[in-house]
N, C-alpha and C positions, 0 to 999 in steps of 0.2 A: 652182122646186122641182126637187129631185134626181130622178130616175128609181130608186127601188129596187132594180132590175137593178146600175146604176151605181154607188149606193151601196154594195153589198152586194160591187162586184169592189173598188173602196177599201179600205172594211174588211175584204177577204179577203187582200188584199194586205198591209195591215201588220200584220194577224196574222200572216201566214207571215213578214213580215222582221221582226217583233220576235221572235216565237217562235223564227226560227234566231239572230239575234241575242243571246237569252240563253243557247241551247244554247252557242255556240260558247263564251262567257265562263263557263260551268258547269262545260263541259270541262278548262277549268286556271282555277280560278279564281287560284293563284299570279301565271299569267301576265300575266293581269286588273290584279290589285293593283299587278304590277309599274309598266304601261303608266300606271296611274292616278299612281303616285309619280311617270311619265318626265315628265308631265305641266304637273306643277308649279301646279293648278291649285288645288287641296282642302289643307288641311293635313294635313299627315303624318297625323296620327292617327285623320283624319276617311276618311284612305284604305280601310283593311280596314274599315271599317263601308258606307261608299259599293260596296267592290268587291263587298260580297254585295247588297247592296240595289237596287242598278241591274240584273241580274239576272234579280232577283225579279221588279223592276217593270214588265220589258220583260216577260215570262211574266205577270205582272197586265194588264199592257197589251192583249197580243194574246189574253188569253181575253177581256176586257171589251169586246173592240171588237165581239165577237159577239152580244153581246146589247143590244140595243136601250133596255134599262134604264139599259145605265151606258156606253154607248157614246161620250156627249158628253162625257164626265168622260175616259175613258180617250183618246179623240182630244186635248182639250186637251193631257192627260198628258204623251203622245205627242210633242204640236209643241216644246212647253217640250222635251220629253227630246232633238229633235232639232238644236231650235236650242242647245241648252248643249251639245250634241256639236260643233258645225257655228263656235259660240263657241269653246271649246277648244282647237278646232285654228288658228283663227284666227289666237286669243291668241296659241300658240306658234309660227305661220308668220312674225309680227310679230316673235318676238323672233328671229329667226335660224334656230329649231331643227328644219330642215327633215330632220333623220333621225330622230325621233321614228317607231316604230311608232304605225300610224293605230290600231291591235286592233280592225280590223273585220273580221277574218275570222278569229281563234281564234291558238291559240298559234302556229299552222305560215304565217302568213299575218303577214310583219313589213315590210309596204309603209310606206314614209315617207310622212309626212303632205303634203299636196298641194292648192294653191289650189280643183283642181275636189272636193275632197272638201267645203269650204265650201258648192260653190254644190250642190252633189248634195243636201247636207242642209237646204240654202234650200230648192229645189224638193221635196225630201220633205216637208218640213213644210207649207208651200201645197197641196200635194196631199191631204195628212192633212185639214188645215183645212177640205177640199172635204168632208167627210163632217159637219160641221155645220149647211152645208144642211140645211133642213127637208127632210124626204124625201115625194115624193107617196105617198097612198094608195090603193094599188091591187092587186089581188091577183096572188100572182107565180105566173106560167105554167112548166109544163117546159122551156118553151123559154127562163126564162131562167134554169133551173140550169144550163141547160146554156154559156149566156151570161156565165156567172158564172165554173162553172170553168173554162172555158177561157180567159176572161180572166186570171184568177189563173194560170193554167198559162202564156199568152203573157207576161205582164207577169213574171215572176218569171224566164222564161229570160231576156228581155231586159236586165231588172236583175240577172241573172249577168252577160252577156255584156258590157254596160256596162263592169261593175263587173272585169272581168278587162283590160279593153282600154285604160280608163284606167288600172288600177291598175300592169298592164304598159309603158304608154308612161311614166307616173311614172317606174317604178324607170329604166328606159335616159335620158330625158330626167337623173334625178341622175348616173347614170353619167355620162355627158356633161360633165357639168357638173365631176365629178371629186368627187363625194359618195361616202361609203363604201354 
């Protein structure tokens, strides 16, 4: 059984990364629809309907992971949303099309897509999946709000700082290579 504490920095955690996750694609959704066309994955037309609805659903996502009602629905959600992203890119690693913007960080952010973004989104989604554990029943102390956010606070600079250091060796490793 999960430890509640534990459970509770999970789902606080992919709220915060899906909730910036939608922000960021809200902010241009143009941009959004563009990356979805670069994609080649959806049919054309199914693009502007998918480019608002994925969105939505991450902002669906990260408010249902909060409550313990629909928690298990929105964590499924979740894995599925991450492995079809983590597919994706896969897809198009396989066909060649490694300067594909990844659009995981908004319009100002155009990193080419990248083997460790695969396995980033394997390992998000196992971790997500971690939040269906049954959770124990036990009542939660101040000590572990405090447990909680500061997990959420340590885990989320970490998943910046990750997320800048691979995405930085990315773009130099295609330089390298002589990728635009």
């Amino acid at each position: 059984m999960l430890d509640p504490a534990i459970g509770l920095n999970i789902v606080g955690c992919f709220a915060l990364l899906f909730a910036s996750a939608a922000l960021h694609k809200l902010r241009d959704l143009a941009h959004f629809r563009e990356v979805l066309y670069a994609y080649r994955i959806l049919p054309a037309g199914a693009v502007p309907v998918a480019a608002a609805a994925v969105p939505a659903a991450e902002l669906g996502m990260a408010l249902a992971l909060l409550s313990a009602l629909t928690r298990a629905a929105a964590a499924l959600t979740g894995v599925a949303l991450l492995l079809g992203y983590g597919t994706a890119i896969a897809v198009n690693l396989a066909r060649g099309r490694r300067d594909l913007a990844c659009g995981c960080g908004g319009a100002q952010d155009a990193r080419p897509i990248a083997p460790w973004m695969v396995a980033r989104n394997l390992l998000l989604s196992m971790l997500l999946a971690a939040a269906l554990i049954p959770w124990k029943s036990r009542p939660l102390l101040s000590t572990d709000a405090l447990t909680v956010a500061a997990g959420i606070a340590v885990a989320a600079l970490l998943y910046a700082s990750l997320d800048r250091l691979l995405g930085t060796l990315a773009v130099r490793s295609a330089a390298m290579r002589g990728a635009p």
